[in-house]
C-alpha positions as CSV (number, residue, x, y, z in Angstrom):
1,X,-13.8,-8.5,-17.1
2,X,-14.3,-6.1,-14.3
3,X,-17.7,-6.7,-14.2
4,X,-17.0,-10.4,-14.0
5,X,-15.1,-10.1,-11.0
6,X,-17.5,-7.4,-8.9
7,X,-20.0,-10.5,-9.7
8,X,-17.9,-13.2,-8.6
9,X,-16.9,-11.3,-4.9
10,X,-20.4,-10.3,-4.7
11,X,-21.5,-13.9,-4.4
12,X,-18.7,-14.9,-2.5
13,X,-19.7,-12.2,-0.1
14,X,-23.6,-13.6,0.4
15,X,-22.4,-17.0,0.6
16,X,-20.4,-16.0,3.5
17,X,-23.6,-13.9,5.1
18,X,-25.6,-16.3,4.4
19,X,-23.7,-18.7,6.5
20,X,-23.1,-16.6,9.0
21,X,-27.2,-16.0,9.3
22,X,-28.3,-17.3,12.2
23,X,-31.8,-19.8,12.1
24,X,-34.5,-17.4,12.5
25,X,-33.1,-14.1,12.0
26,X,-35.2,-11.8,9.5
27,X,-34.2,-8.8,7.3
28,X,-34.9,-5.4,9.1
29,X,-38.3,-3.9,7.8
30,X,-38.5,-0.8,5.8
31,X,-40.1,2.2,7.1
32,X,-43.4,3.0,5.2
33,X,-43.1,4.1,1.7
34,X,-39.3,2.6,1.3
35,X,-37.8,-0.5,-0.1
36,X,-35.3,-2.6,2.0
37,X,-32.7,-3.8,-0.3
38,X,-31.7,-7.3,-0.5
39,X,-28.3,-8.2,1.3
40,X,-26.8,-9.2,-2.0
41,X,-27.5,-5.6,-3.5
42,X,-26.1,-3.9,-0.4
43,X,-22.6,-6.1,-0.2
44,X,-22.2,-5.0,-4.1
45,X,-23.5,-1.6,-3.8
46,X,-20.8,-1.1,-0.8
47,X,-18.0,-3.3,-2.9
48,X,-18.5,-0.9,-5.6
49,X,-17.8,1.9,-3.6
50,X,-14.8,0.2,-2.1
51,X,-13.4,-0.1,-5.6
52,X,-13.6,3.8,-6.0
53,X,-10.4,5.8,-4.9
54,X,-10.9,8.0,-2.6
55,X,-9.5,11.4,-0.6
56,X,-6.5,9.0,0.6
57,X,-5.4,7.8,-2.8
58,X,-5.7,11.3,-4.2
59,X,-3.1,12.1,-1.4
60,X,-0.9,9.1,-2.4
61,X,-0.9,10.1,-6.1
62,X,0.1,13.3,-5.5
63,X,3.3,11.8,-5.2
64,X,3.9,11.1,-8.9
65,X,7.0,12.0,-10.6
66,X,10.5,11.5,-11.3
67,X,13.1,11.5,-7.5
68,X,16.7,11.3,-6.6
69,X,16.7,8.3,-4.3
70,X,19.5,8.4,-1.8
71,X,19.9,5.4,0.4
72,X,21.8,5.2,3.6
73,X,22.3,2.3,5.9
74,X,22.9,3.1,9.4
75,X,24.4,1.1,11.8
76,X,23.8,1.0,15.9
77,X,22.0,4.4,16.0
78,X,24.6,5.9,14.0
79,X,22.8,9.1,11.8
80,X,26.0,8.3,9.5
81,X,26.1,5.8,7.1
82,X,27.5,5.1,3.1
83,X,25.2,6.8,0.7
84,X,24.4,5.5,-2.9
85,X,22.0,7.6,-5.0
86,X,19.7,6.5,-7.6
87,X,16.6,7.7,-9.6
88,X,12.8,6.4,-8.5
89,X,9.6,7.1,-10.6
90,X,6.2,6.7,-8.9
91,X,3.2,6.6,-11.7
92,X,-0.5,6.1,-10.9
93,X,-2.0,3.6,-12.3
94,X,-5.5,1.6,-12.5
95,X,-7.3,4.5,-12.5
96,X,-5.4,6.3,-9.2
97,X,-6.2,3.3,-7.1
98,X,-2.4,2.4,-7.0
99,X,1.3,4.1,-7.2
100,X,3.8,2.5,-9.0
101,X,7.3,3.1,-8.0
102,X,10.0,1.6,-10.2
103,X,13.7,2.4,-8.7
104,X,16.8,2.2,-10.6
105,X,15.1,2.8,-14.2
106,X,16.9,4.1,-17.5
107,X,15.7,5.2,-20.8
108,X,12.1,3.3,-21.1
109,X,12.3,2.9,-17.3
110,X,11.8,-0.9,-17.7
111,X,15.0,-2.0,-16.5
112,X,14.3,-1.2,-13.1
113,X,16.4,-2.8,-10.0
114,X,13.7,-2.8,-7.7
115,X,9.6,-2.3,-8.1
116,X,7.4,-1.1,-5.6
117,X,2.9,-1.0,-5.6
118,X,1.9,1.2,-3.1
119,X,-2.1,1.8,-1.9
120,X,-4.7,2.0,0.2
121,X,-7.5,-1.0,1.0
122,X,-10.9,0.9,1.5
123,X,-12.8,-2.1,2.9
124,X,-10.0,-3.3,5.1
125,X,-9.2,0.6,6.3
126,X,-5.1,0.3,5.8
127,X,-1.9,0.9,3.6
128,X,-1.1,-2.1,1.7
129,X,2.0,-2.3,-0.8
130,X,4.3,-4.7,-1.9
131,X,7.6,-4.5,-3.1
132,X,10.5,-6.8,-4.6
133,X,13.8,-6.2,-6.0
134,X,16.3,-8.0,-8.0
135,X,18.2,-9.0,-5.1
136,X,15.6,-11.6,-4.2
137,X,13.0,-13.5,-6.1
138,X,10.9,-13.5,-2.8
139,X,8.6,-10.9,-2.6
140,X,7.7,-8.2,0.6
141,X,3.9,-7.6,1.9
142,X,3.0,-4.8,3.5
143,X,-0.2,-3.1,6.0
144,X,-0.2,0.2,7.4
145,X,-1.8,2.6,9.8
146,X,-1.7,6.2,9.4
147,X,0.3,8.0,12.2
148,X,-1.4,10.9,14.5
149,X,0.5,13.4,13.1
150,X,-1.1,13.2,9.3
151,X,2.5,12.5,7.8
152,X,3.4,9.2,8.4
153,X,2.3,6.2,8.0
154,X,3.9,2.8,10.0
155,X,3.9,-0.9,8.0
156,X,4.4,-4.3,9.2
157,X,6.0,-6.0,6.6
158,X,7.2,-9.5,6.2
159,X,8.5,-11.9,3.6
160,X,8.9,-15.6,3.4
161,X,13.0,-16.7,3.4
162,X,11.9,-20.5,4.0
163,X,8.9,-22.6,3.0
164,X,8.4,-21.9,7.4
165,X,9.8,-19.0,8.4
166,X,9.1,-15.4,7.5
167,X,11.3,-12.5,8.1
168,X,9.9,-9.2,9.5
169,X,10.6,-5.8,9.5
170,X,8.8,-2.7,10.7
171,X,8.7,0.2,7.6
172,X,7.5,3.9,8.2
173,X,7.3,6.4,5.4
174,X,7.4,9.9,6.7
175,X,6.0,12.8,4.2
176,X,8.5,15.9,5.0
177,X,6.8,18.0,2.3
178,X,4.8,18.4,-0.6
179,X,8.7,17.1,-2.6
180,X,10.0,15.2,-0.3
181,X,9.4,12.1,1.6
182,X,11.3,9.4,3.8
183,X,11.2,5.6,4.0
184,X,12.9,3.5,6.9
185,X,13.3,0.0,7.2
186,X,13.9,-1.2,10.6
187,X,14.8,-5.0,11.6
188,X,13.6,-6.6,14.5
189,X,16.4,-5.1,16.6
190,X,14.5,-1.6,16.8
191,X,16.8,1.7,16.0
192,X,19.8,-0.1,17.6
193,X,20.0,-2.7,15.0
194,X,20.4,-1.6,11.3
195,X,18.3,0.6,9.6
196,X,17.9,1.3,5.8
197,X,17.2,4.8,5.1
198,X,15.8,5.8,2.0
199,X,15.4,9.7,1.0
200,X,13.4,11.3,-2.0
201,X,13.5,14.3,-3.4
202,X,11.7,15.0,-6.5
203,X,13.4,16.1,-9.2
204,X,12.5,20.1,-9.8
205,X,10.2,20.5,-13.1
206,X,9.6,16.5,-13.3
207,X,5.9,17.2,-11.3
């Protein structure tokens, strides 16, 4: 099956160079004594090494394990808001490419209230995740950029609440330490407007 699919994008991928190829235009030679590959088998070679994780998924993974899951909402730049506290579990899956976080679990932690996929695209060089919850059928799609100071990372995220109109929200996730990390969900208001906070802490010997 996953062969299938490298194949298929592979072909997809020289149909689209091919188009693009302008009347003319000619394959770079090789130097003396070396082979130039064709295009086809250097879009799959570099597909195939997109599909690999890498440094940045190791970093996400490292967040695997059971959390306490405070939530606050804060209101007109108010640091004080009603807390509810809940349990989150993030799990790698897919070989490390992806963390799954499943909030709100109990016993087999299927029953969860809300479920999050968090990862990195190597080809397209950003955060992706997306996440839904049982308030809502609809579901939220996220890209990211990594922040200067190597701890955060800042999403734009959107979802659609009418066949033509899509609400959007800024989301940064803030690493505080190796067990503990921070997720805010800003409306379109900025700071002033409200804000969910979400804090996790992982849960000590649950690594």
């Amino acid at each position: 099956m996953r062969k299938s699919i490298v194949i298929l994008l592979a072909l997809i991928a020289c149909s689209c160079t091919f188009a693009q190829t302008k009347p003319g235009s000619s394959t770079p030679k090789a130097a003396p004594g070396q082979s130039t590959p064709s295009g086809s088998e250097a879009l799959q070679r570099k597909m195939m090494q997109d599909a690999l994780p890498g440094p940045i998924h190791k970093e996400l993974i490292q967040r695997a394990g059971d959390y306490t899951h405070t939530t606050r909402l804060l209101q007109g730049g108010s640091q004080q808001g009603k807390e509810t506290t809940n349990t989150a579990r993030f799990v790698p899956i897919i070989g490390g490419r992806f963390l799954m976080e499943g909030d709100g679990g109990s016993g087999s932690q299927t029953n969860f209230s809300a479920f999050r996929l968090w990862g990195y695209n190597n080809a397209a060089k950003h955060y992706e995740a997306v996440w839904s919850y049982d308030g809502s059928t609809a579901m939220t799609f996220m890209s990211g950029t990594a922040g200067d100071d190597g701890k955060s990372v800042t999403y734009k995220a959107g979802w659609q609440k009418s066949p033509t109109e899509t609400e959007r929200i800024a989301v940064t996730v803030t690493q505080v330490n190796p067990d503990k990390f921070v997720v805010r969900m800003i409306s379109a208001a900025g700071e002033k407007g409200p804000v969910l906070e979400e804090t996790y802490e992982r849960v000590k010997g649950k690594k």
